[in-house]
C-alpha positions, 0 to 999 in steps of 0.5 A: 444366742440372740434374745427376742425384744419385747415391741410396742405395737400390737396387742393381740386379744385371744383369737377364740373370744375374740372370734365370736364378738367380731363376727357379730360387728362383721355381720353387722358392716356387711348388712349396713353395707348391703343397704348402699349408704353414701361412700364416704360412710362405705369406707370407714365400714370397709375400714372397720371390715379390715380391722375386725377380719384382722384376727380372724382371715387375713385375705378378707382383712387384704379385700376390705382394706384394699376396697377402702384403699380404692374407694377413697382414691376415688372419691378423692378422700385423702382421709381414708386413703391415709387409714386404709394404707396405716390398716395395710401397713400394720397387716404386713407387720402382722405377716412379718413383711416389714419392708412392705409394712414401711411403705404403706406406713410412710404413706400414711405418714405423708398425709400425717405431716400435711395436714399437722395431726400432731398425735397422728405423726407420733403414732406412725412414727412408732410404727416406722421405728418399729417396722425398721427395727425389726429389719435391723436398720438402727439409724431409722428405727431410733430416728423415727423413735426420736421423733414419736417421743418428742412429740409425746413428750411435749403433749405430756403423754407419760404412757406412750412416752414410756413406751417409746423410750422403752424402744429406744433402750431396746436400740440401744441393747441391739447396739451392745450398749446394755448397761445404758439399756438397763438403766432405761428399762427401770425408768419405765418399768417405775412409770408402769408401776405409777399408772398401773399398766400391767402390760407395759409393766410385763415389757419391761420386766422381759426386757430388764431380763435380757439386759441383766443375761446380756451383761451375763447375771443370768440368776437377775435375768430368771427373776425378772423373766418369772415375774413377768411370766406371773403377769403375763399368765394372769392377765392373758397377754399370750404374745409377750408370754411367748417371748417370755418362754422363748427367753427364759428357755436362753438362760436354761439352755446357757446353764445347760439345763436341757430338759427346762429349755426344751420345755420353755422353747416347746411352750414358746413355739405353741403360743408363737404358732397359735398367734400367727408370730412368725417371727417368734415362731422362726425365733422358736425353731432356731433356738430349738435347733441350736438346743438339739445341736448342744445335746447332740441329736444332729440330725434333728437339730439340722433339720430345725435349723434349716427350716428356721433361717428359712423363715427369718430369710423371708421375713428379713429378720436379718438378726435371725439369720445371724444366729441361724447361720453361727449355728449352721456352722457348728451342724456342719463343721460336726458332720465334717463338710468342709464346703458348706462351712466355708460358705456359711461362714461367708454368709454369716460374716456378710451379715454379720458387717451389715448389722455392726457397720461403723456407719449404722453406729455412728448415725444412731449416736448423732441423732441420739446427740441431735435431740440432746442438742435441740432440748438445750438450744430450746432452753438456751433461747427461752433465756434469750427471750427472758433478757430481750424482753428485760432489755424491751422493757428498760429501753421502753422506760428511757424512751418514755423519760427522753419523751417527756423531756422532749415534751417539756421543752417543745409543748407550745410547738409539737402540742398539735402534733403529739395530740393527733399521733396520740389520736391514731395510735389510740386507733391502731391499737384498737383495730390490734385489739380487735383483730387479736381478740378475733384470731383468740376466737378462732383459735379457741375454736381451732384448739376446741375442734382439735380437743374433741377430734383427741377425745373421740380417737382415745375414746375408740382407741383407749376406752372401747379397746379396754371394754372390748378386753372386758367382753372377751375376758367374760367370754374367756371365763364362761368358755375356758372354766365352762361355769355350770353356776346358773346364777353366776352364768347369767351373772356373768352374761349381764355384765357382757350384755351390759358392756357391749350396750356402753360400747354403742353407747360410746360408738354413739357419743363418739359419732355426735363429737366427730360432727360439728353438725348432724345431716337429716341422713346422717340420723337416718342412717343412726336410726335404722342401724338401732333398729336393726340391732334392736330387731336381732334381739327382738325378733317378735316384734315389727319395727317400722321406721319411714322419714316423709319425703316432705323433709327435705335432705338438705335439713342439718341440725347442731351435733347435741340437738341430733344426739339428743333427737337420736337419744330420745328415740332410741329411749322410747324404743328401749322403754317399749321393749322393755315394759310394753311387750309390744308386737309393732313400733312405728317410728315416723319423721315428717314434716310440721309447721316448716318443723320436724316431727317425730311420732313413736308409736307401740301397741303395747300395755301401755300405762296410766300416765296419772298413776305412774311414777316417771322413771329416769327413761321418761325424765330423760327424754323430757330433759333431752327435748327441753335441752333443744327447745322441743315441744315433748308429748306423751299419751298412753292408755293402759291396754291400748299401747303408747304414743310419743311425738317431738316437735322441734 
């Protein structure tokens, strides 16, 4: 019986928590969208539509991604077009439609190569020798792998190139080749260990289990299966729990341990089913058919059988089938038809050279062999390069004695002569200079652009990924134990309100790195979105938000002078909510001495600006306005509310 391989390309956060935070950004999107901002914005809000749909309707994930597909087909933004096919693509992936996953992904992967997003490339091409991998096209699967590792090895990514080599070694244990598959898997698993990745760490063990039941230690394959069942429970990792059960439920069925395996494949099946695995769920239901067919229930196991291939058959899982077919030969040959055995033999032994054809090997073992050669060419020619520079250097140093004797010989007559070369190269090498020093400055700015482009992407893919798990982990232990602590409840509520305001925080910070400058519209747009959010909990209070028509709509500012100007309001609107208990905030920009200004005005309590002792909140925003040269006031009166303006 075949063994399910853990993959490295989607980790599913629990449907029910996540249900109840991404319906709240749905809301959200949809109401930013009501509002008819610029198209560009549209789409990356459709985009975001798709991705927050993913897990809770697949048809509106299809609607929006389509939408943003269309818009930026239409606007001519190759941009978007590129991150709605990769949204596509990893929506067929979930539906187990991979050829249809591959197209869009090497959409996505044409746009990659144009434009040189080194880190892009790599990402898609994990997600290529994923998505082949799973249809067994092994040739293009560790291709694709290759490349997603080159590219992370060079940038010194030791997580992700973990991960890929972790698929690699999977390859290589499809290809029978498991001791060489097992040596891999413990290389990663130390390297999970060394950065504390808990999930990485469950792959691992799962996949050292199967190499261990492949080279039939079936008491090594239970160990490392239990331990990675231990993390997987405690940490919530459902997807890898039911490949685990699926796995372990082989070894109990191989010992002919029936009841344990019917256990473990019946836990497999709820979780597969629940997370929408179809994949796993057509893995689940062959392994019970074959389970029934060993312990004799024929009819139940026929049954089974017939419904899993029919599903591997859709989803092209053609190593399914595979097993789905031997097994169909034993139901069949026991119910005596002779006919349906001929011809289920003929369709295993069909796929069965389709998998293990001599070409398939071959090609995986020369590109395996292309990218052993290409890393001792690359050392071969830093060699070369040590000795050309060696041999410059004495040939510098010859031509430089062979010069002055030259000299010695011939002054009286090449005097003028040497003098006036002397005087032009001395020209030449300072229009060298110059231009060297000003390619240096342009691509300090290049690599500096480049840097904060990275840093944003792994702030959204990385950090606000972990705090969303943060949120749903709380959500999960208020609902899941149902705490009656009153105290520990609001306790627990604090900590998720408190993450989710670091979330916009970092959605914030996010938005002024991915801009070399910030448009008057661009902060428009900012502020009503915090208004609005901030109206949803604050529903006695009116907020009025203008901008003077006499600003005009061509105003830019730098990306920290806008963040800070965004900063200071939004500090000024938090400090009235919070201690003012205001019924009304006004928030205004018009224009002053061809300046901007910004009034922030609450009818509040107000305060004794003499008596009060200025907290962080006021020290802030003085710092903010002092940082870009802006003219900072405040006045309040106690029961008469407060006034702030900026001037900059």
């Amino acid at each position: 019986m075949k063994i399910s391989k853990s993959l490295f390309l989607i980790i599913f956060i629990s449907f029910l928590s996540g249900a109840q935070s991404n319906q709240k950004k749905i809301d959200s999107l949809k109401s930013f969208i009501s509002a008819n901002p610029k198209d560009s914005l549209k789409v990356k809000a459709y985009s975001d539509l798709c991705w927050y749909y993913r897990g809770l309707d697949t048809d509106s994930a299809f609607f929006y991604g389509n939408k943003a597909l269309n818009l930026s087909k239409k606007i001519k933004s190759k941009d978007g077009e590129a991150q709605a096919y990769n949204d596509l693509g990893i929506l067929y992936y979930d539906a187990s439609n991979f050829k249809k996953s591959i197209n869009f992904y090497r959409k996505t992967k044409v746009y990659r190569e144009e434009v040189n997003d080194s880190m892009g490339r790599a990402s898609i091409y994990n997600k290529l020798g994923i998505a082949y991998q799973r249809i067994f096209m092994m040739d293009s699967a560790i291709f694709f792998g290759t490349e997603s590792l080159k590219i992370y090895e060079a940038k010194k990514h030791i997580k992700y190139a973990a991960i890929i080599k972790n698929n690699i070694a999977n390859i290589y244990q499809d290809l029978k080749q498991y001791k060489k598959a097992l040596n891999s898997h413990f290389e990663v698993a130390e390297t999970y260990k060394s950065i504390g990745d808990s999930l990485g760490l469950t792959f691992s063990y799962t996949n050292i289990g199967n190499a261990y039941l492949y080279l039939k230690d079936s008491t090594k394959a239970i160990e490392f299966y239990k331990k990675g069942i231990v993390i997987a429970k405690n940490n919530e990792f459902r997807s890898e729990l039911g490949t685990l059960y699926n796995n372990i439920g082989s070894v109990y069925k191989g010992k002919q341990l029936f009841a344990d395996a019917i256990k473990a494949y019946n836990e497999s099946y709820k979780i597969r089913r629940d997370i929408n695995d179809n994949y796993g769920i057509a893995s689940a239901i062959i392994n019970l058919g074959g389970l029934h067919l060993d312990t004799g229930d024929i009819e139940l196991a026929g049954a089974e059988l017939k419904k899993g291939l029919s599903l591997a058959k859709k989803i092209s899982a053609k190593e399914l089938e595979l097993t789905a077919y031997g097994s169909l030969l034993s139901y069949f040959a026991f119910n005596k038809n002779t006919d349906s055995v001929l011809v289920y033999q003929k369709l295993y032994n069909s796929v069965q050279d389709s998998i293990f054809s001599t070409r398939i090997t071959k090609e995986v073992a020369d590109v395996q062999e292309q990218y052993q050669t290409e890393k001792k060419e690359k050392e071969i020619l830093s060699q070369r390069a040590e000795i050309a520079e060696k041999e410059l250097k004495i040939n510098k140093k010859n031509t430089q004695l062979f010069g002055l004797g030259l000299v010695a010989v011939l002054l009286s007559i090449l005097g003028y002569l040497v003098y006036s070369q002397q005087k032009l190269k001395n020209r030449q090498l300072q229009k060298e200079a110059e231009l060297k020093e000003a390619i240096a400055r342009i691509e300090t700015q290049n690599k500096l652009q480049e840097q904060r482009l990275r840093i944003s992407r792994d702030l959204h893919d990385n950090i606000g990924a972990q705090l969303t798990f943060v949120i749903s982990s709380i959500e999960n232990l208020q609902y899941g134990f149902k705490i009656k602590n009153e105290k520990l409840t609001n306790k627990l509520k604090g900590i998720g309100d408190f993450t989710r305001e670091t979330i916009y925080e970092l959605r914030d910070t996010i938005w002024a790195m991915n801009k070399s400058e910030i448009s008057i519209e661009d902060l428009e747009v900012r502020i009503s979105n915090f208004m609005e959010k901030a109206n949803e909990y604050s529903r006695d209070v009116n907020f009025n938000f203008k901008v003077d028509d006499s600003i005009s709509k061509k105003t830019v500012f730098s990306s920290v002078k806008g963040m800070n100007i965004y900063r200071i309001i939004q500090e000024a609107i938090n400090n009235a909510l919070k201690y003012s208990d205001a019924k009304r905030i006004n928030v205004e920009m018009t224009s002053f001495e061809n300046k901007m200004k910004v009034e922030i005005q609450d009818d509040g309590s107000g305060f004794n600006i003499k008596k009060v002792e200025q907290g962080n909140g006021l020290n802030n925003m003085q710092k903010r306005a002092k940082e870009i040269d802006a003219i900072f006031n405040i006045n309040s009166q106690v029961g008469k509310g407060t006034f702030i303006s900026l001037v900059t």
